[in-house]
N, C-alpha and C positions, 0 to 999 in steps of 0.2 A: 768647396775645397779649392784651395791655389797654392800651385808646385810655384816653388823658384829656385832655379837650379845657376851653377856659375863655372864657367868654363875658364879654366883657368890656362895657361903656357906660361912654364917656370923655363927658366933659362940657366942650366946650372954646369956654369963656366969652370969651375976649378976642378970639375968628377972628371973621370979619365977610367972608370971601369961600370960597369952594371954594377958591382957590388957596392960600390959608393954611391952611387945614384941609389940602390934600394937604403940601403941605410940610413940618410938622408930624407926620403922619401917617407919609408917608416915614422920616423920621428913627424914628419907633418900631418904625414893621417894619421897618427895618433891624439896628438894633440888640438886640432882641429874641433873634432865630435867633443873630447872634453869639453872645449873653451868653448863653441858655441851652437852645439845643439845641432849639428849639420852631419847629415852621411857624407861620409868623402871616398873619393874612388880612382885610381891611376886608369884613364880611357883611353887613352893613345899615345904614343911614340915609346912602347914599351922597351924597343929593345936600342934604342935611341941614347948614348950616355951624357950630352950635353941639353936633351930639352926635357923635360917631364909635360905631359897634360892632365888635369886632374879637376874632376866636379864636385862641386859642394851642391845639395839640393835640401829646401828643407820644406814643408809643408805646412800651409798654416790658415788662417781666415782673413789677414789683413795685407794685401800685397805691399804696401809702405814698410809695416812692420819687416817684416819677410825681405824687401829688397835693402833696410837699413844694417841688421843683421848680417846680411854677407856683405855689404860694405863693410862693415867692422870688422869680418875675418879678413877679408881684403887686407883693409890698413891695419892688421895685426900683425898679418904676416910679414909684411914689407916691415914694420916698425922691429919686430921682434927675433925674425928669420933673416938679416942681410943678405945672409949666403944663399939665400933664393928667390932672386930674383923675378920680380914677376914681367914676363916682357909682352903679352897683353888679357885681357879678361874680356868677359861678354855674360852677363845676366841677363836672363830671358823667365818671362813670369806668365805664369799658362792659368790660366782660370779657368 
């Protein structure tokens, strides 16, 4: 079995309250596990209103597969979410 998990820092410039960052927020862990199969979870800078941190992990038998995968949520997110920026990631794959 092989975890590969991705740490994401969204950087999200135009929120100005906790309630806009969860709103916002919601919407992308929502849509995430739809489009590709991944757990997603807000881990750190909770109460933080201009960064978000959030991981996508997903489990599987082929670490290629697995690491191409969340590059595609990666480049989904940038392509299809502007307003959230991602300002950097880190993928780490555990065998």
């Amino acid at each position: 079995m092989i975890i590969a998990s991705c740490l994401l820092t969204l950087e999200l410039t135009d929120v100005f309250s906790l309630k806009e960052k969860r709103s916002i927020l919601k919407s992308v862990l929502k849509r995430l596990p739809q489009k590709f199969n991944v757990a997603v979870a807000e881990v750190d800078k909770h109460d933080v209103w201009g960064t978000a941190v959030i991981a996508l992990v997903m489990v599987g038998n082929d670490a290629a597969r697995l690491h191409s995968q969340l590059q595609k949520a990666i480049s989904w997110l940038e392509t299809h979410r502007p307003d959230v920026p991602i300002a950097d990631y880190e993928i780490e794959i555990l065998a």
